[in-house]
C-alpha positions in Angstrom: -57.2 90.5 -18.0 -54.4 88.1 -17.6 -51.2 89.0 -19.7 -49.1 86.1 -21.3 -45.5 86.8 -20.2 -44.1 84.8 -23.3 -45.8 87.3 -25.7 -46.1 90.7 -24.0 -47.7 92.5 -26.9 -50.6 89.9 -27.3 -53.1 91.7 -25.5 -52.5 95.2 -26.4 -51.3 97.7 -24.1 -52.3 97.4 -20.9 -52.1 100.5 -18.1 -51.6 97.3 -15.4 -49.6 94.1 -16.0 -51.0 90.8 -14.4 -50.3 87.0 -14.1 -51.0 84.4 -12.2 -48.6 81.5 -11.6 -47.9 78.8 -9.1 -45.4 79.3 -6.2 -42.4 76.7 -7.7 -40.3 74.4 -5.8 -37.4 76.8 -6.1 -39.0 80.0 -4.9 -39.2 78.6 -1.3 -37.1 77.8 1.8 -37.7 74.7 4.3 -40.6 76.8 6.0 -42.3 75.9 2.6 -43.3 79.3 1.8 -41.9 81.9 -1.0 -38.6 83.6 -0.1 -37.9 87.2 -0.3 -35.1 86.7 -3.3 -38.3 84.8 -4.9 -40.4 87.7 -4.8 -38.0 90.1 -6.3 -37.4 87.5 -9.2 -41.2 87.9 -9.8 -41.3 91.2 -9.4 -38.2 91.8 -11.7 -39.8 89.1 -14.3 -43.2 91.6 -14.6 -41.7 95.0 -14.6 -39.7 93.8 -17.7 -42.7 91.9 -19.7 -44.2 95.4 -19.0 -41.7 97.8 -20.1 -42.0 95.5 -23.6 -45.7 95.8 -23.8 -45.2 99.4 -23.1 -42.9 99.8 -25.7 -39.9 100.5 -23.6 -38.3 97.2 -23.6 -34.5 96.1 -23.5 -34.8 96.1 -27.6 -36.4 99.9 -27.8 -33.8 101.3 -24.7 -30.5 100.1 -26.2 -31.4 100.9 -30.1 -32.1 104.5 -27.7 -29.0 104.0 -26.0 -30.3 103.7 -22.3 -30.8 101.1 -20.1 -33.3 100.6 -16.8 -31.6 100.2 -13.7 -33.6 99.0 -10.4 -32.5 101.9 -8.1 -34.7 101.5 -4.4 -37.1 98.9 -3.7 -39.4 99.0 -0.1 -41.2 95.8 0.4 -44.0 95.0 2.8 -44.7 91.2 3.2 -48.2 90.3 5.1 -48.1 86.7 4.1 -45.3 85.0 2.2 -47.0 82.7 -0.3 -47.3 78.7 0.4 -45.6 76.0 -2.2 -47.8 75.2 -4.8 -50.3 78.1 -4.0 -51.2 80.1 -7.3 -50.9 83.9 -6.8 -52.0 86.9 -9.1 -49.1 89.6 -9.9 -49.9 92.9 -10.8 -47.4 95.5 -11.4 -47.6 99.1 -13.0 -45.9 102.4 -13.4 -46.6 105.0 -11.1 -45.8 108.5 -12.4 -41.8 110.2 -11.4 -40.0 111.6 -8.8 -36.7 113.7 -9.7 -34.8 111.1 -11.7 -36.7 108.6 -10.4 -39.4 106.6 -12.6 -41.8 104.7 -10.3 -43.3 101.0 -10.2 -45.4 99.3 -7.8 -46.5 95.7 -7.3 -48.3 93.4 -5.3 -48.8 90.0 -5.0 -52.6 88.7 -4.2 -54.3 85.0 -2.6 -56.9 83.7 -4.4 -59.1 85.8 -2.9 -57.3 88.8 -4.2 -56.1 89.6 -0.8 -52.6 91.4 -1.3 -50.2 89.2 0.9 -46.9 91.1 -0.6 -47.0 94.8 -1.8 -43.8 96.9 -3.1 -42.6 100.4 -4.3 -39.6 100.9 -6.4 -37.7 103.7 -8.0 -36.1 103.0 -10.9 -33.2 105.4 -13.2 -32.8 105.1 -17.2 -29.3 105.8 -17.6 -27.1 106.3 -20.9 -25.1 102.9 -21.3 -21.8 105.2 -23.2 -21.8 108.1 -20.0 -23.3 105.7 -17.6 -25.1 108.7 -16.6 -28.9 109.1 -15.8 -31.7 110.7 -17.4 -34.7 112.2 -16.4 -37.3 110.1 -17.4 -39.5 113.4 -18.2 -37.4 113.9 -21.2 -37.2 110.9 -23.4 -39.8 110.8 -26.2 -41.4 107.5 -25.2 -41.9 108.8 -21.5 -45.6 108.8 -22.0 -46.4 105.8 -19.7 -49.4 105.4 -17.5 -49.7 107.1 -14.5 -52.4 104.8 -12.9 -53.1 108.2 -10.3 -54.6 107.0 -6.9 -53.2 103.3 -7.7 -51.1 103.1 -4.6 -49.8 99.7 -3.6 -47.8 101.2 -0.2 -50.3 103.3 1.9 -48.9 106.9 2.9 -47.7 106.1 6.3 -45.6 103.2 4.9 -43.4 105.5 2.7 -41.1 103.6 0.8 -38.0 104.0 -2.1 -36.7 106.6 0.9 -32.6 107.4 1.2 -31.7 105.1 3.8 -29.5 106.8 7.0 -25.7 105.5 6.9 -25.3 103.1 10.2 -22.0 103.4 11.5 -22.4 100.6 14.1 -21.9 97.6 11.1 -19.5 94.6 11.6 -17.6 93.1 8.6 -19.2 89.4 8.2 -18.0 88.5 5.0 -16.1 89.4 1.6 -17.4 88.0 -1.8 -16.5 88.3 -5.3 -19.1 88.4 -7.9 -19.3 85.7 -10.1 -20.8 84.3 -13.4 -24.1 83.7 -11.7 -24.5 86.8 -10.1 -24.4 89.0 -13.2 -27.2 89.9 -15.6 -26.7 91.0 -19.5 -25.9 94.8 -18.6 -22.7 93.1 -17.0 -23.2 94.4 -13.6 -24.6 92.1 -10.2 -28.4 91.6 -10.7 -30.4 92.9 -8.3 -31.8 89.7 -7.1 -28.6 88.7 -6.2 -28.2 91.1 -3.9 -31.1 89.8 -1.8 -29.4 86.7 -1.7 -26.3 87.8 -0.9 -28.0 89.8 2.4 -30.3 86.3 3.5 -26.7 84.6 3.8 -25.7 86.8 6.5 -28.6 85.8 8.4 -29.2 83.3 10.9 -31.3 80.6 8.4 -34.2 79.9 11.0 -35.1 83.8 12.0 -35.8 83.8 7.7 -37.3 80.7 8.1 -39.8 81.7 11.1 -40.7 85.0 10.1 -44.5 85.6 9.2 -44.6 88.7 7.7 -41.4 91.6 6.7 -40.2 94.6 5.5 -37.7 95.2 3.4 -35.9 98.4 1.8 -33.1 98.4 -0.3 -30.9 101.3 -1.8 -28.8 100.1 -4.8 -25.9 103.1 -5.0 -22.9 101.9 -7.3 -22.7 98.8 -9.7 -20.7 96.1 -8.8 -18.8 94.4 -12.2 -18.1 90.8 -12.4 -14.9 89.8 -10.6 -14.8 92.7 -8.8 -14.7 92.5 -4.7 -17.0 93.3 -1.8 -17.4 93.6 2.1 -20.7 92.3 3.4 -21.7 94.6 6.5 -24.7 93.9 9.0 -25.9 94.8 11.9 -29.1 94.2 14.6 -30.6 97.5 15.1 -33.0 97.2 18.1 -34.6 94.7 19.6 -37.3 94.6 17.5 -35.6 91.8 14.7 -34.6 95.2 12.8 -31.5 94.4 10.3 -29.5 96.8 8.7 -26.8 95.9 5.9 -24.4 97.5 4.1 -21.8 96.4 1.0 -18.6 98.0 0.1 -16.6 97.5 -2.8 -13.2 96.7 -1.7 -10.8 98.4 -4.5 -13.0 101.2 -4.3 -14.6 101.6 -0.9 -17.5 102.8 -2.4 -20.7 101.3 -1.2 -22.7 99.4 -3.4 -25.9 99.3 -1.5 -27.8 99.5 2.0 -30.6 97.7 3.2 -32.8 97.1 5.8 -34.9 94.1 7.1 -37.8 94.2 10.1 -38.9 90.4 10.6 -42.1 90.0 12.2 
């Protein structure tokens, strides 16, 4: 069953949210296929339609107090979706870890092949103590647990602690601005995504086939405030690793990795 992403509730709960869309003009790069800051938009775009028909929306977590906050994401891309090509999106809750509160996703062809499947760990913290809760202890915490609905197999992992590199170069310092933040005030974590593309060489983005991606969000970044955009090439298998640093601070704000293909 198709859900309708403008009214949430309209079909009841549902364990599993899907929809299928068309891949738009701005969700591509000049290869013509989706790009990777694309596919976390989507996937950002589903796992908050679902918290609402779940009942665990923005509305029900600030009357609570509390807030979701995106925390590790692992992507594997087989395929990156072609302009104009209409995809399926499913995405779901998958049980808890620690403080963690899981989600999957994945995007399927119209053969309901997936072509792009993710993991990702997510942390409800209180907005006053900006502090996090374990998601076993709120009252609505009764989501699905969709057991066996795996969209990484085993020996992908995924949502892991990525190692600190200490073999980064400085490439850049940014501040962030308007269009970087979201409504909790802090750098969305699509932009992110972007912000790690830019330090890339446009055409090995461009080229690549297939990727995988892992991300490690570790401490907000505010609008306005500063930060030093670290990468490095790992081997010489088009492994990336990345690394931001707030500059007042010097506390890093996340680490990434990126395997092209």
């Amino acid at each position: 069953m198709m859900c309708d992403p403008a009214n949430p509730r309209g079909n009841g709960i549902v364990n599993i949210w899907q929809e299928s869309f068309p891949v738009r003009f701005g969700a591509i790069d000049r290869s013509d296929r989706m790009t990777l800051d694309a596919i976390f938009q989507v996937f950002q775009e589903a796992a908050i339609s679902h918290a609402v028909n779940l009942g665990v929306g923005r509305e029900e977590m600030a009357n609570a107090g509390q807030v979701w906050i995106l925390s590790r994401m692992s992507v594997l891309v087989d395929r990156r979706p072609d302009y104009c090509e209409t995809v399926t999106l499913k995405s779901w809750p998958r049980g808890s870890e620690k403080l963690f509160a899981m989600r999957n996703y994945e995007i399927l062809d119209k053969n309901d092949i997936p072509v792009v499947r993710a993991r990702s760990a997510w942390i409800i913290v209180d907005i006053q103590k900006r502090r996090p809760i374990r998601p076993q202890s709120l009252s609505f915490c009764n989501l699905p647990l969709n057991e066996g609905l795996d969209a990484l197999p085993p020996e992908a992992g995924g949502t892991a602690a990525l190692i600190e590199r200490d073999n980064l170069s400085k490439v850049v310092e940014r501040k962030a601005l308007y269009t970087d933040v979201d409504y909790v005030g802090h750098v969305n974590n699509v932009s992110y995504i972007k912000w790690i593309q830019d330090l890339l060489d446009p055409q090995l983005l461009e080229k690549a086939d297939k990727m995988r991606f892992d991300i490690n969000y570790l401490n907000e970044i505010l609008c306005g405030e500063n930060v030093e955009l670290f990468s490095a090439s790992i081997t010489e298998e088009n492994l990336f690793a990345f690394l931001g640093k707030k500059i007042e601070s010097g506390q890093p704000s996340f680490r990434a990795e990126l395997q092209l293909f």
